[in-house]
N, C-alpha and C positions, 0 to 999 in steps of 0.2 A: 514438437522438437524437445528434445531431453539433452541434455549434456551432465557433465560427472567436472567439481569444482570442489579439489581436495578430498573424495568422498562424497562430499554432499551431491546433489542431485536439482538439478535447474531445467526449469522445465518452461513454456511457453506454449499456453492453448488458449484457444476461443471458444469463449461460451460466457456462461451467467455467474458471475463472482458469487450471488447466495445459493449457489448449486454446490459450492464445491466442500470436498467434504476433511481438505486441513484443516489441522485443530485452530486454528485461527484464519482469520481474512481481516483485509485490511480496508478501511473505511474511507475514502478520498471525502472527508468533508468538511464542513464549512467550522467557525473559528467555537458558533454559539453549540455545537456540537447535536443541536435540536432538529437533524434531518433535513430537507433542500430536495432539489434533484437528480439527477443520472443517479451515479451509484450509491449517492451518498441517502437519497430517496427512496431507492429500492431496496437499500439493506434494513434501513427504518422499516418500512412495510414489511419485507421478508420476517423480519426479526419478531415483531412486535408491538405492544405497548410499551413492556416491561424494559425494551432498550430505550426509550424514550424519558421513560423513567429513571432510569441508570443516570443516565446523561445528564440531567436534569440535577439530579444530586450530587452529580463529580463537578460540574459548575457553582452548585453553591457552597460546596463545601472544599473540593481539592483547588478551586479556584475562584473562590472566593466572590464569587458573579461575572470573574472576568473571562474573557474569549480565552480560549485556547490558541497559544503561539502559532504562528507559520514556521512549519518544520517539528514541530514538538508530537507528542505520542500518550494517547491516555488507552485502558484496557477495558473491556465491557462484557459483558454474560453475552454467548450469541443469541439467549433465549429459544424462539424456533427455526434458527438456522440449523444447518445441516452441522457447521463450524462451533464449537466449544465456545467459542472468543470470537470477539469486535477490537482490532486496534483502529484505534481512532486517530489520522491524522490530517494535517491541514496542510494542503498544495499552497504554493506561492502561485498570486495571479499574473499574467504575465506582461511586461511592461516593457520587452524589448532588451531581458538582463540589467536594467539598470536600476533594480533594487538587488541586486545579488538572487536575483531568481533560481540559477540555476545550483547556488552553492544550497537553499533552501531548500530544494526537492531532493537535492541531496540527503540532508536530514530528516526528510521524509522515510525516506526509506532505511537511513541508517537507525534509528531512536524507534520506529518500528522492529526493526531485527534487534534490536537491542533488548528492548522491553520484553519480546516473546523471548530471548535469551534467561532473561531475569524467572522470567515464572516458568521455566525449564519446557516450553512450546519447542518441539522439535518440525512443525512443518505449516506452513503460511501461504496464502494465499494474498497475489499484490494485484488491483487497477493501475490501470495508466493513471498515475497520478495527475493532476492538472492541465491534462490533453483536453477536456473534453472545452464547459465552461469559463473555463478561466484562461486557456487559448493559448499554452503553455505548447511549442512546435513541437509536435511526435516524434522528430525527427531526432531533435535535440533532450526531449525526455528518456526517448527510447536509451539515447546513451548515454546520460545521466545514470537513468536506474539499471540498467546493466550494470555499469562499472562499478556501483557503490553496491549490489547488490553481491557480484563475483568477488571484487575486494573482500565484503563480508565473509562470504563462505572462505574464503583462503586461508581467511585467519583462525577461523569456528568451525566446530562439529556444530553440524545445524539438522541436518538431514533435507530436508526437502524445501526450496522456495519455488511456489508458482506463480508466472505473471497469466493473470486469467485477462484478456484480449478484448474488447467488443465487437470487433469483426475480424476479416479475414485480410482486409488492408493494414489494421494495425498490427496484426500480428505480422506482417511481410516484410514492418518499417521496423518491427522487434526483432527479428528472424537476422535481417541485413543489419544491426547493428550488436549484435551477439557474434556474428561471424569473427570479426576482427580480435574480439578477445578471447574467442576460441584458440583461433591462430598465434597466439601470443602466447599461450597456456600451453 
């Protein structure tokens, strides 16, 4: 599914986030930024040593040995991905909203299009952020990152944002809650 947001271009497929070939893809990972699993697992593998390495120095040095924030965004070589770029960000784990969860995946994806804004990235590839592991309801993801991600485009020349799906059920739970801000636009 494709739709057009100010010009820009919003798209929603299913398949393998380290297939796709936007100048960037976005990394759902963990705080030490040193790989894990689901996608955050596979982009490590996909990528690299060399991403491993990357990370490794943007912890000792852009931060100092500390974890990377919940909601925050750091930038990475894709190495051997398909993708120029790795943003790297950290999903909030889900606790039932009652650490401001959903205002944080928000910033997930805001500080991601932000950053590839900054280094002039005109098209990105996003996971379901904190769906998987950290149990974060797709339901409520799903329109979280729609609407921060349509906001986005409304206000920016961006060109293209893809949320790349893991199956065909979440893309369905993406699909029905894209509808609505269709309808509004």
């Amino acid at each position: 599914m494709e739709v057009k947001v100010n010009g820009n271009s919003l798209k929603l497929v299913t398949g393998d986030i380290t297939k796709q070939t936007t100048e960037a893809i976005v990394n759902a990972a963990n705080g030490s930024l040193l790989g894990g699993g689901g996608v955050d697992g596979a982009i490590h593998t996909a990528a690299g040593k060399e991403l491993l390495e990357e990370c490794r120095k943007i912890l000792e040095e852009a931060l100092k040995g500390a974890y990377l924030p919940t909601g925050e965004a750091v930038i990475t070589n894709g190495y051997n991905l398909p993708a120029r770029y790795v943003i790297h960000t950290v999903g909030p784990i889900w606790h039932e909203n009652t650490q401001n969860e959903e205002a944080l995946l928000s910033n997930c994806y805001q500080n991601a299009l932000q950053l590839a804004m900054e280094k002039e990235i005109t098209s990105i590839s996003f996971p379901s952020i904190s769906t998987g592991v950290y149990r974060f309801p797709i339901r409520l993801a799903s329109a979280t990152a729609l609407q921060t991600i349509v906001h986005f485009l409304q206000n920016y020349s961006f060109s293209e944002v893809v949320m790349t799906l893991f199956s065909p059920q979440d893309y369905h739970v993406y699909e029905s809650a894209l509808q609505p801000l269709i309808e509004k636009h």
